[in-house]
C-alpha positions as CSV (number, residue, x, y, z in Angstrom):
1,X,-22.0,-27.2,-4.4
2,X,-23.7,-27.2,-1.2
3,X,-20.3,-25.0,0.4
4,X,-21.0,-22.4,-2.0
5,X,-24.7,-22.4,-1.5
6,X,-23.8,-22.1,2.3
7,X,-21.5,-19.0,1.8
8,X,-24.0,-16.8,-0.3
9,X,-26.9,-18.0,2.5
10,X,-24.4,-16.4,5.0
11,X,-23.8,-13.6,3.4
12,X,-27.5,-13.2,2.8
13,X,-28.4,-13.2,6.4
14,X,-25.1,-11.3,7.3
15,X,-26.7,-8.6,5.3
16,X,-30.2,-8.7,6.6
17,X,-28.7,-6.9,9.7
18,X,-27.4,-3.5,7.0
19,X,-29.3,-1.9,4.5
20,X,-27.8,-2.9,1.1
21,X,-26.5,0.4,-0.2
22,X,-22.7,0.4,-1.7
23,X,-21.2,-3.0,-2.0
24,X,-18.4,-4.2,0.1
25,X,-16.9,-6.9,-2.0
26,X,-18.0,-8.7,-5.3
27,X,-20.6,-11.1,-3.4
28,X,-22.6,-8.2,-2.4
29,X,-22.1,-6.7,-5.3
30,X,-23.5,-10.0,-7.0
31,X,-26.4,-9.7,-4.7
32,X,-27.4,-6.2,-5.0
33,X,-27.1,-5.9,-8.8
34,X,-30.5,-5.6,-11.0
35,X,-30.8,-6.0,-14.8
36,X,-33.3,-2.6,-16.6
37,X,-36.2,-4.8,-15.6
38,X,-34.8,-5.2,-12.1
39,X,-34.4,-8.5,-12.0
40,X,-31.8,-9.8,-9.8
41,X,-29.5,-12.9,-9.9
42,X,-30.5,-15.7,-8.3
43,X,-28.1,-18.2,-5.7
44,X,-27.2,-20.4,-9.1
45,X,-26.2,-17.5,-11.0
46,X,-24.1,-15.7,-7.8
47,X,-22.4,-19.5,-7.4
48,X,-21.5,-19.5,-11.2
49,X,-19.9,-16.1,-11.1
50,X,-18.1,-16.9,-8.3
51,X,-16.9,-20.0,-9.4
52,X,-16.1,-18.5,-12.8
53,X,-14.0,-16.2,-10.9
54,X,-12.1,-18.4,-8.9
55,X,-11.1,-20.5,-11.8
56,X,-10.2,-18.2,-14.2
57,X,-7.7,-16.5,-11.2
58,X,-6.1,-19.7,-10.8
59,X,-6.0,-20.7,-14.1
60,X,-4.3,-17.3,-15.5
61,X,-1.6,-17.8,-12.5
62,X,-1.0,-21.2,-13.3
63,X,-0.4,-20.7,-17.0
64,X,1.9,-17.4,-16.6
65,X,3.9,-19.7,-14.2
66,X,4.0,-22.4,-16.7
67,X,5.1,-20.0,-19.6
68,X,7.4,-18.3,-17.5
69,X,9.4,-21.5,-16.3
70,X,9.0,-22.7,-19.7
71,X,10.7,-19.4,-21.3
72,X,13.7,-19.0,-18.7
73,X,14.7,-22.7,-19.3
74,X,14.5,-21.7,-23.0
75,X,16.9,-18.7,-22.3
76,X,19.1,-19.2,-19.8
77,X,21.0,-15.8,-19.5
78,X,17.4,-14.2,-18.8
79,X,17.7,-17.0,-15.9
80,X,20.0,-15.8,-14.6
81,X,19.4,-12.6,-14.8
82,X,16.0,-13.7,-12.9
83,X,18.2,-15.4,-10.6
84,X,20.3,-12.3,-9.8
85,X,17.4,-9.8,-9.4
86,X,15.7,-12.2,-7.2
87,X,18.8,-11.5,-4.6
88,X,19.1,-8.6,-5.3
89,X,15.3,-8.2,-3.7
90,X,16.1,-10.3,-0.6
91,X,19.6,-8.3,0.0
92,X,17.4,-4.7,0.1
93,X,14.5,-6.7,1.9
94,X,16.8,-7.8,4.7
95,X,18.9,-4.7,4.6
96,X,16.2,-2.8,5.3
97,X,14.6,-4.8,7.9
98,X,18.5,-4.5,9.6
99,X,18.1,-0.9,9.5
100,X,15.0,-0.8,11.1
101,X,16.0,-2.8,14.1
102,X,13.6,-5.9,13.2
């Protein structure tokens, strides 16, 4: 916990050298929000989210993954179909990076 406490005191003083006006990315905008009464999250709260955040992006990526791998072996003319789009990307990639000299 004490990583994440360090990143949002970073930020924190980051900031203190900018007036807080439109946010940049999703921690200031953690910072700067207020609720009607204008109270504003506190370091716990910013952590959470954050946290939240991170799992839930690694969690929905892992599970498509898993479905996806899980589906294909199911069907295995949509693998290959998978299979031969998936070549077909890395024949236009290099094609085009043959074309442009690289």
């Amino acid at each position: 916990m004490a990583i994440f406490q360090s990143i949002v005191d970073s930020r924190r003083n980051i900031r203190k050298g900018y007036l807080p006006g439109k946010a940049k990315d999703m921690m200031d905008a953690l910072i700067d929000v207020a609720d009607e009464d204008g109270r504003k999250l506190n370091d716990e709260d910013i952590i959470d989210i954050m946290l939240m955040y991170l799992n839930a992006g690694h969690e929905s990526s892992g599970h498509i993954t898993m479905w996806a791998t899980f589906f294909l072996q199911k069907h295995p003319e949509y693998l290959q179909k998978a299979k031969v789009a998936g070549y077909l990307i890395i024949i236009v990639h290099l094609n085009l990076q043959i074309t442009k000299g690289q």
